[in-house]
Backbone as a ProteinNet text record, in pm:
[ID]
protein_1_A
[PRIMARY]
XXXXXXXXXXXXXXXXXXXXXXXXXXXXXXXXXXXXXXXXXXXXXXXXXXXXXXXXXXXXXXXXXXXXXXXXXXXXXXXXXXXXXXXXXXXXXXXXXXXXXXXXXXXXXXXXXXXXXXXXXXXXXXXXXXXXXXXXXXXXXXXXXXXXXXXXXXXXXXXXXXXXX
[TERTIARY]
-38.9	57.5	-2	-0.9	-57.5	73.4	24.3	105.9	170.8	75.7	158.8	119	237.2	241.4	271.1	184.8	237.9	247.9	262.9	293.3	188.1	44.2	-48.8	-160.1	-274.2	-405.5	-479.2	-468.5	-538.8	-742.6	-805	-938.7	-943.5	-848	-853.4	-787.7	-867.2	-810.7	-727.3	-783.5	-667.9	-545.4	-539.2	-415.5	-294.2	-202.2	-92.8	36.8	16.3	108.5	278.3	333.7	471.6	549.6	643.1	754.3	812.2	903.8	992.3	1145.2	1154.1	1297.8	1254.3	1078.2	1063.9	1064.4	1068.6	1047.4	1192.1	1287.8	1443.2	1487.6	1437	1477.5	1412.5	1301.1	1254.8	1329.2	1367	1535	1598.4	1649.3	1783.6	1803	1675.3	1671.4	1626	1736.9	1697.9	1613.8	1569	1476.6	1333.2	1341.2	1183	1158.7	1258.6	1251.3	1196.1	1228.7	1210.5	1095.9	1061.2	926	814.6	897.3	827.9	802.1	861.5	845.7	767.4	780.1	679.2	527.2	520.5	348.7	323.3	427.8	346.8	323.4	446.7	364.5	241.3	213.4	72.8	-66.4	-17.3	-132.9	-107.9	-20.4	-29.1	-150.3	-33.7	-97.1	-271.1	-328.3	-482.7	-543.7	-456.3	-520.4	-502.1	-476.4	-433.9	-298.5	-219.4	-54.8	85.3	176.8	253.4	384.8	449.2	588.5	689.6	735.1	811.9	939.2	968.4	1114.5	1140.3	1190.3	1229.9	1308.6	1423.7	1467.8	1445.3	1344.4	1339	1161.9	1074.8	920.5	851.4	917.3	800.2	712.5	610	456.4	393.7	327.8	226.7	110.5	30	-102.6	-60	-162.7	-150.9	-222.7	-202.5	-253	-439	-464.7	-621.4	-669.9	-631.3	-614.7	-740.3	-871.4	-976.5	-1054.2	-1020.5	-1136.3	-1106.5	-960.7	-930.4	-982.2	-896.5	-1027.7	-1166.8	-1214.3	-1387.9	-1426	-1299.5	-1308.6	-1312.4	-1165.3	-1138	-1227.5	-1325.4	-1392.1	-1521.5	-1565.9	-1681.3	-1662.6	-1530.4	-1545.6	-1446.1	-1499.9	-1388.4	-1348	-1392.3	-1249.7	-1075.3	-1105.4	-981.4	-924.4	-985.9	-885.8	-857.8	-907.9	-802.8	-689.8	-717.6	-601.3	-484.6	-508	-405.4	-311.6	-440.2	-341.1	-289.9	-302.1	-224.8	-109.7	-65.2	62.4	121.8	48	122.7	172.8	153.5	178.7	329.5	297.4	382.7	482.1	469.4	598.6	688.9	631.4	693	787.6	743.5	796.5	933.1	897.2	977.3	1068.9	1129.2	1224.9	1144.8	1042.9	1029.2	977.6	1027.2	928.2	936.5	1002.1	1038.3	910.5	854.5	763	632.6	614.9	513.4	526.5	582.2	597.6	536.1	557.7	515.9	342.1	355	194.7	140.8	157.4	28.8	1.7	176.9	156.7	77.3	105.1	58.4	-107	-188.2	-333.9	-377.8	-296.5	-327.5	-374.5	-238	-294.1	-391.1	-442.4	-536.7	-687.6	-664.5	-785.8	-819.9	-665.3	-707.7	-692.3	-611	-562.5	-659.4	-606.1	-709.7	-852.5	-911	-994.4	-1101.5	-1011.7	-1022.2	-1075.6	-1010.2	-1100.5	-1157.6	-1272.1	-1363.6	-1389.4	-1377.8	-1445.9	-1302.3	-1165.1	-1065.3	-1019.6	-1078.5	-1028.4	-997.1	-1125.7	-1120.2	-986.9	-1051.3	-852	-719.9	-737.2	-586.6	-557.5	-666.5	-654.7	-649.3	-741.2	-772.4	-622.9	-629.6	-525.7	-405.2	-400.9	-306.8	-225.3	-208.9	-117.7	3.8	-121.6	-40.8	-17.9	35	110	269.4	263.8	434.9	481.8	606.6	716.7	779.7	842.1	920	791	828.8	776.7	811.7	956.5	942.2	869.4	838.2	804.6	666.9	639	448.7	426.6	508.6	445.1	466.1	542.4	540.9	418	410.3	252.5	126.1	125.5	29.9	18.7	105.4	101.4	85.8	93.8	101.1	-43.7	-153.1	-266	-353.3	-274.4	-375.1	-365.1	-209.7	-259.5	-357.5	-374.9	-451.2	-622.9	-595.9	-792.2	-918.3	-966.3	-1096.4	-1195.2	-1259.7	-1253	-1145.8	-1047.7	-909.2	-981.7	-1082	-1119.4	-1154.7	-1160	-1266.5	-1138.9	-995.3	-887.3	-873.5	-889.9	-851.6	-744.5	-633.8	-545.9	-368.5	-402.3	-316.3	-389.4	-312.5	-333.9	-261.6	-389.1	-349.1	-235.8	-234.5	-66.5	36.4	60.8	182.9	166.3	48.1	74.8	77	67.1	103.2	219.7	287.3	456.1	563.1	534.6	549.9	645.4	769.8	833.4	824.3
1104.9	1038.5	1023.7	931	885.1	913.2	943.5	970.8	866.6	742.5	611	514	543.9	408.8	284.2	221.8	82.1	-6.3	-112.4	-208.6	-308.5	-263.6	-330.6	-220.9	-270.9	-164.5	-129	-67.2	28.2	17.1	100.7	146.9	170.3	256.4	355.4	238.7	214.6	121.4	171.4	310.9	349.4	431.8	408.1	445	344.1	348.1	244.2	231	95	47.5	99.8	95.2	125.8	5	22.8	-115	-107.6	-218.4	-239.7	-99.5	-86.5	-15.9	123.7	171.6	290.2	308.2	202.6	198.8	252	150.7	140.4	314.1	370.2	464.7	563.5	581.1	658.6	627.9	510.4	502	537.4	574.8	623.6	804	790.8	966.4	1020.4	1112.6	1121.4	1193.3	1309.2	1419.2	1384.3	1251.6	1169.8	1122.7	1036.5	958	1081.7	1169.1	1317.8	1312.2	1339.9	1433.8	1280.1	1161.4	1057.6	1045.3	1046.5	1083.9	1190	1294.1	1423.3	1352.1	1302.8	1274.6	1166.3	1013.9	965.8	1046.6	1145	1199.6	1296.4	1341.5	1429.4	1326.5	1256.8	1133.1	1114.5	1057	1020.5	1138.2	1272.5	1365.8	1359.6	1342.7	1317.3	1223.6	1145.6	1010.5	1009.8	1103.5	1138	1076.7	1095	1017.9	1107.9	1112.3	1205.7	1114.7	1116.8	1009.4	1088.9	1014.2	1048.9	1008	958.3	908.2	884.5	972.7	878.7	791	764.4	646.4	542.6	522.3	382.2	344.4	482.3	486.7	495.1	504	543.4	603.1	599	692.3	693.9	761.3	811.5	903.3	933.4	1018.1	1118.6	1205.3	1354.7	1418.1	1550.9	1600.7	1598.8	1642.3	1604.6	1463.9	1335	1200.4	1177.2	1246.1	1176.2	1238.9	1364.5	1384.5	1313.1	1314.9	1245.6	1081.9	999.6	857.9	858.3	969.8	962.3	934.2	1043.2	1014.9	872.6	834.9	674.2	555.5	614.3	488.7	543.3	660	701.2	643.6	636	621.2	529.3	424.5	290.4	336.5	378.4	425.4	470.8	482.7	536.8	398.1	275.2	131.2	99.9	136	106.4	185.3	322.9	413.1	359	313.9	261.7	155.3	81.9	-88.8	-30.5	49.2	102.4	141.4	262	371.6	241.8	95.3	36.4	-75.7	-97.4	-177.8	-97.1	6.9	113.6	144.9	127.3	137.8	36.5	-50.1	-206.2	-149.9	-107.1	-105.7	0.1	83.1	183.5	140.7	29.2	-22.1	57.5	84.7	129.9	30.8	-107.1	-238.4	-142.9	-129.6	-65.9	34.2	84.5	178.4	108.5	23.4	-80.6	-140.4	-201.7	-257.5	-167.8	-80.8	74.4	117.5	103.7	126.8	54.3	-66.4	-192.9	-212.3	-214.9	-195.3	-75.2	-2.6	113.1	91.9	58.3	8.2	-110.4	-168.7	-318.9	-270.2	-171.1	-131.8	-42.4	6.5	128.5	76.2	-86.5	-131.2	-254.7	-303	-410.8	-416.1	-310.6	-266	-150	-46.7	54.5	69.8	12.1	-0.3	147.4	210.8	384.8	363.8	241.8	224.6	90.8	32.8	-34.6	-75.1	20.1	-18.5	-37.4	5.7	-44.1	-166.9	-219.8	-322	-456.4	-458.1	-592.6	-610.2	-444.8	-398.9	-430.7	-403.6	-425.5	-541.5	-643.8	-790.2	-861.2	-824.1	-839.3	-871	-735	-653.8	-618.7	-509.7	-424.7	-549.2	-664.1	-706.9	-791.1	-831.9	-933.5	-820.4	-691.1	-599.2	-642.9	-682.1	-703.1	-775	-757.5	-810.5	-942.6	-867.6	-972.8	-1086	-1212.6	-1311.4	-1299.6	-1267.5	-1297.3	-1143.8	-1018.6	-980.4	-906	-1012.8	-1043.6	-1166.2	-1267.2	-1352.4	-1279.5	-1209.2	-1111.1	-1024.8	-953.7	-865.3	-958.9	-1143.7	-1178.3	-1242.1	-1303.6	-1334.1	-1182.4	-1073.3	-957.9	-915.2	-900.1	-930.8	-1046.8	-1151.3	-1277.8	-1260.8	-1197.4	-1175.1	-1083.4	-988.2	-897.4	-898.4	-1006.9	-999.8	-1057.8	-1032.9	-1026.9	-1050.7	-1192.3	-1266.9	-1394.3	-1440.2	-1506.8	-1586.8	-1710.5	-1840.5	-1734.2	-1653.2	-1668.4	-1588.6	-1563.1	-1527	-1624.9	-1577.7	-1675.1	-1686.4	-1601.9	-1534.7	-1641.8	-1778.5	-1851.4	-1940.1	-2081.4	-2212.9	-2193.4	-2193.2	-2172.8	-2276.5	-2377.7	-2456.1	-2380.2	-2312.9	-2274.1	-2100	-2077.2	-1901.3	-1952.2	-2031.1	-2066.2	-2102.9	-2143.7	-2162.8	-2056.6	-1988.8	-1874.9	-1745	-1755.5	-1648.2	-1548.1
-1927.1	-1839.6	-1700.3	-1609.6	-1517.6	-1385.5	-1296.6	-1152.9	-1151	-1143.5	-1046.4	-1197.7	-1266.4	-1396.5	-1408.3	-1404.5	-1432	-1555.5	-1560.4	-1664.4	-1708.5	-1616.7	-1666	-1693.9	-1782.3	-1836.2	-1671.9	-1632.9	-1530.4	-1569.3	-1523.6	-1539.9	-1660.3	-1685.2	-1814.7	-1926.1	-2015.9	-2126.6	-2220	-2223	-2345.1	-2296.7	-2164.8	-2133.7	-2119.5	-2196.2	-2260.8	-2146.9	-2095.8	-1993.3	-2014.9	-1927.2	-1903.2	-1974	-2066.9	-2073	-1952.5	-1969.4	-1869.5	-1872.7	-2019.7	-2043.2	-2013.1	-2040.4	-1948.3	-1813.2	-1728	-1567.8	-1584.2	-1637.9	-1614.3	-1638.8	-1734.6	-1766.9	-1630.2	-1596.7	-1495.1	-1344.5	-1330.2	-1196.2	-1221	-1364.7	-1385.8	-1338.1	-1396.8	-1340.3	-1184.7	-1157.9	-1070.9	-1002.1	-1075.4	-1095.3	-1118.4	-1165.5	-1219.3	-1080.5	-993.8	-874.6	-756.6	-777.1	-672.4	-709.8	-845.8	-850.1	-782.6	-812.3	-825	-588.2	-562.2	-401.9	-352.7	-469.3	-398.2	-408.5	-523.1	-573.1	-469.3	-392.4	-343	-198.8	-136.4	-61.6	-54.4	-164.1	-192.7	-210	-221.5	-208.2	-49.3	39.9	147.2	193.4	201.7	247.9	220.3	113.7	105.6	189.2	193.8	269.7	415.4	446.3	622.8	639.6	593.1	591.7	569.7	646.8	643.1	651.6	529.2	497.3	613.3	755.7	852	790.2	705.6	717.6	520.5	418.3	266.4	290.2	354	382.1	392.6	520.3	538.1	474.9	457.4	423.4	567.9	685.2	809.7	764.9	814.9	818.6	926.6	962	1079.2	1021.9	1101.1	1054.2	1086.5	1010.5	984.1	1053.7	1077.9	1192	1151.5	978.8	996	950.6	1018.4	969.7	965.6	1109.3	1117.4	979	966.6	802.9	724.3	687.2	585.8	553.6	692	689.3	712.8	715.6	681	591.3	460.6	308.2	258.8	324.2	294.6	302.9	451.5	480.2	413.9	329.4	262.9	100.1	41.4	-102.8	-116.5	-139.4	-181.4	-312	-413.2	-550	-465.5	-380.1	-325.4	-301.9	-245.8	-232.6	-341.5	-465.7	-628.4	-610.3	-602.2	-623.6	-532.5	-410.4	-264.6	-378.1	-435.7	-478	-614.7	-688.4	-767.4	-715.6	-632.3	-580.4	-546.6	-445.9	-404.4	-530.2	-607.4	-728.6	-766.4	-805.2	-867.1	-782.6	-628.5	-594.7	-592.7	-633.7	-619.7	-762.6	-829.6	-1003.5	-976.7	-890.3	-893.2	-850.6	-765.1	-673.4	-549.7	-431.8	-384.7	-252.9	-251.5	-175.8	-34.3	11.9	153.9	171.3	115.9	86.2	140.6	14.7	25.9	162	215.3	343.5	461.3	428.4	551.6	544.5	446.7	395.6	375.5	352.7	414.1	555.3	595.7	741	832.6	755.8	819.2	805.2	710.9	673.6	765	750.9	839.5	1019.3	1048.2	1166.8	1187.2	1095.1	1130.3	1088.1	996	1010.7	1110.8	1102.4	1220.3	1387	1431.1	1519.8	1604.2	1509.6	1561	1547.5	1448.7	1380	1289.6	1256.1	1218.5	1084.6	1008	885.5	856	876.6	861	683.6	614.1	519.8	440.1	456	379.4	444.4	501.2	571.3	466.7	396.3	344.4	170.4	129.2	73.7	90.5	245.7	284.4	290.1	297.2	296.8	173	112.3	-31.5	-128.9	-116.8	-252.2	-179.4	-105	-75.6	-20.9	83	122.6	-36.1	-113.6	-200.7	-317.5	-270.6	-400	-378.1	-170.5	-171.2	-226.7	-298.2	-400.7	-316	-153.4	-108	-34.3	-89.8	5.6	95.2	191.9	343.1	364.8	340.7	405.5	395	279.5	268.9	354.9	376.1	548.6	653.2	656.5	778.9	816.7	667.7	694.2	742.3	674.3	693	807.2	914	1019	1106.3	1067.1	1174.9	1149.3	1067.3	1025.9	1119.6	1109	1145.8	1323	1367.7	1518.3	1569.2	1470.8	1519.3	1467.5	1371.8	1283.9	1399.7	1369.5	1474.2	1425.7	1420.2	1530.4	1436.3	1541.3	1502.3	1407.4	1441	1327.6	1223	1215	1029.8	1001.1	1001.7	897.2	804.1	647.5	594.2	472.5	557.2	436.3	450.6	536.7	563.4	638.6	637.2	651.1	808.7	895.7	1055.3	1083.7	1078.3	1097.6	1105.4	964.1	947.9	1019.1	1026.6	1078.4	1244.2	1310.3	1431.9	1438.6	1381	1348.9	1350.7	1264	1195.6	1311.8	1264.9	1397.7	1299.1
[MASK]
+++++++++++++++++++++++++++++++++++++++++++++++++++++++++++++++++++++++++++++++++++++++++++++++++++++++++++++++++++++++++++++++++++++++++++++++++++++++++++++++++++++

């Protein structure tokens, strides 16, 4: 059984995707949804990430964030594992989640610039795990103000991300 299950073949081939009526069944419980919140914060926690808020999914860094993104920006297997938890929270009903943690990536690679080498991840993959369209244009216009150097973004048709409230 896999932490963060989803509905498609993973790395592992012979590990057998989630139906849909097992997702349904794992919301229903609520003891699955708990244990299912502890694990993504024990992952945050690895990744220098400390879930401030289950409610709404705030996050902020952890007090040892810089070892931890040393790891991050030393071993890309870890940007599969990111676009997995974030796939899987989409499944879980968890978009609000997802929203926090791209965001939260976006700024720490495009903003702060703390991780360099997940950068092209968060662009890649991690933004298009979000479920909601409005608030995957949101991530991608909040991305395109901050990418560096502005001409070479090429994750939207500059017209409309100049438009774009």
């Amino acid at each position: 059984f896999r932490l963060f299950p989803l509905r498609e073949h993973g790395m592992n081939w012979r590990a057998k995707p989630l139906t849909f009526q097992e997702i349904q069944a794992f919301k229903r419980s609520k003891e699955v949804m708990a244990r299912f919140v502890r694990a993504y914060e024990l992952m945050l926690r690895f990744y220098g990430i400390v879930l401030v808020n289950k409610e709404t999914g705030e996050l902020k860094r952890a007090e040892n964030w810089a070892e931890r993104f040393d790891n991050l920006n030393r071993f890309s297997h870890n940007n599969l594992r990111i676009t997995r938890i974030l796939k899987c929270l989409g499944e879980m009903g968890y978009e609000h989640y997802q929203v926090h943690l791209v965001k939260f990536f976006l700024t720490e690679t495009l903003v702060e610039e703390t991780l360099p080498n997940v950068k092209r991840s968060a662009l890649d993959y991690f933004l298009f795990t979000i479920r909601s369209k409005r608030k995957r244009r949101e991530l991608v216009h909040y991305a395109w103000q901050h990418f560096k150097p502005p001409d070479s973004f090429v994750w939207g048709p500059r017209d409309k991300l100049l438009k774009y409230r």
